[in-house]
Residue, then its C-alpha position, 0 to 999 in steps of 0.5 A: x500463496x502469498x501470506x506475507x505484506x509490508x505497509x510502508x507507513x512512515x513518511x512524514x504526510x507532506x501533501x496532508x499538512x498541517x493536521x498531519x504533522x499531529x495526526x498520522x494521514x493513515x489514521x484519517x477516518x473514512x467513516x469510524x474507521x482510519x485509512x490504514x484499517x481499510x488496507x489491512x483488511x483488504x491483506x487479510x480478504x487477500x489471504x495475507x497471514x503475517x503484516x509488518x507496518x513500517x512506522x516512524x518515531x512519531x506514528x506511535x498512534x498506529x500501534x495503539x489502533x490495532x493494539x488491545x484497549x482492556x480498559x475499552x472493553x471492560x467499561x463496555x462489558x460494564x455498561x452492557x454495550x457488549x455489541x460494540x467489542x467487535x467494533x474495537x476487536x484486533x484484526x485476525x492477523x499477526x502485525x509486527x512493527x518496525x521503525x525507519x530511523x530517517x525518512x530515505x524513500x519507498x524504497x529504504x522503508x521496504x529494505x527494512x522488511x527483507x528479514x521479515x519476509x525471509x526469501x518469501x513472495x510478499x505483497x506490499x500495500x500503501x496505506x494513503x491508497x484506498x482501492x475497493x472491490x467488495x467482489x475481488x479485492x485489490x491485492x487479490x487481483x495482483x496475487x491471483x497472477x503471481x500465483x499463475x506466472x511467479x513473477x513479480x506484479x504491479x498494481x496499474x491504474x489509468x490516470x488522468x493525463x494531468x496527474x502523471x507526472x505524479x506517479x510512477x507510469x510504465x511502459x509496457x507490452x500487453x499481454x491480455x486485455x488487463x495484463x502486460x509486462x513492463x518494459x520500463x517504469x519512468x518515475x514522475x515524468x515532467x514530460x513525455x510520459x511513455x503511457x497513462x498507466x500509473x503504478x498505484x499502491x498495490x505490489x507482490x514481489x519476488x524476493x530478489x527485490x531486495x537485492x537490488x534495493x540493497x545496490x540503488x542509490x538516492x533517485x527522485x526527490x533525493x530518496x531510495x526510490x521503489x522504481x528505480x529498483x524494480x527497472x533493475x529488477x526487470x533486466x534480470x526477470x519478467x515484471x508485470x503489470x496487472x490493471x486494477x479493476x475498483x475504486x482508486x482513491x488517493x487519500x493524499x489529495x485532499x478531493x480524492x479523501x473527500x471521494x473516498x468518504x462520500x463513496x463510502x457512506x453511499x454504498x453503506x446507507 
């Protein structure tokens, strides 16, 4: 069973400017709730115990979200608005936090975790994408697989040929309708891109990940790039690639945000 997860939220949230060099882009609201509240409940809906949210120097608002406001409480308590506590409650789930000095990449952010994780499977969740299934949520999809092949899976998803170039995209083997094993991953390709599967916000891994986070070195964009270990990663074992069945929304894009809160304040009306 996979119980622990890592959300990497310490990039600087370029695409987002300039609200989010005040606001962190994982605390946009989606309705009353920030993005980052969404992926934490999706971990905990996915059976995730134990979460370390990887922060920068500047995202100290992230701390005071899901840390307790006794002065909140009590000024309810006191006004008998008493139905409003559960709204403020903590998540049922221990965080922990853990600054990244300098802004390296995915992958530098993920390094960080290894002590945390202790040789154990571990989910990792990107907090600027919100996918939702209120049936079967995302990361569960991914660790219901792990758990049949102990093998380290990635969350796929069909991109519009426009935006590959944007992501990481896999070339792969299928193995079941909705199943495959990458057999390579090509990290925003300008051209040629070997499919229209991309590799979004949602990964369980074996722990060997670290050992070949630890031996990369700076790809893409000058960063520890996630991809480029997971292509070394798949050399010595099987990686598979599980597509996602919900709605994908990239927060990072300013459409897709706006999708996000319009889905939202439908299926709750």
């Amino acid at each position: 069973m996979i119980k622990k997860a890592i959300i990497p939220a310490a990039g600087y949230g370029t695409r987002c400017l300039p609200i989010s060099k005040v606001v962190p882009k994982e605390l946009f609201p989606i309705g009353n709730k920030p993005a980052i509240d969404y992926i934490v409940e999706e971990a905990v809906a996915s059976g995730i115990e134990e979460i370390l949210i990887i922060v920068s120097r500047s995202k100290n608002l992230i701390f005071d979200y899901f840390d307790r406001s006794i002065e909140l409480e009590t000024f309810l308590q006191q006004k008998n608005k008493n139905h409003l506590l559960d709204k403020i409650k903590p998540p049922d789930v221990h965080i922990q936090y853990i600054r990244q000095p300098f802004a390296k990449g995915l992958g530098d952010a993920i390094k960080l975790g290894e002590r945390f994780i202790q040789n154990e499977p571990f989910a990792v969740l990107l907090p600027d994408e919100i996918i939702l299934n209120h049936k079967i949520p995302a990361l569960k999809q991914l660790t219901s697989v792990y758990e049949k092949h102990k093998e380290s899976v990635l969350g796929l998803y069909e991109v519009n040929p426009k935006q590959l170039s944007n992501y990481g995209i896999v070339k792969t083997n299928k193995i079941e309708t909705d199943l495959f094993k990458v057999t390579h991953i090509v990290e925003k390709p300008n051209h040629n891109p070997p499919s229209n599967l991309a590799v979004i916000g949602r990964y369980v891994f074996t722990p060997t990940i670290f050992s070949y986070l630890e031996n990369i070195k700076t790809g893409v964009d000058g960063e520890i790039q996630l991809t480029d270990a997971i292509n070394e990663l798949r050399k010595k074992e099987a990686c598979l690639g599980k597509l996602i069945t919900a709605e994908r929304f990239d927060i990072g894009r300013k459409e897709e945000y706006l999708k996000a809160i319009t889905y939202l304040k439908d299926i709750e009306e």
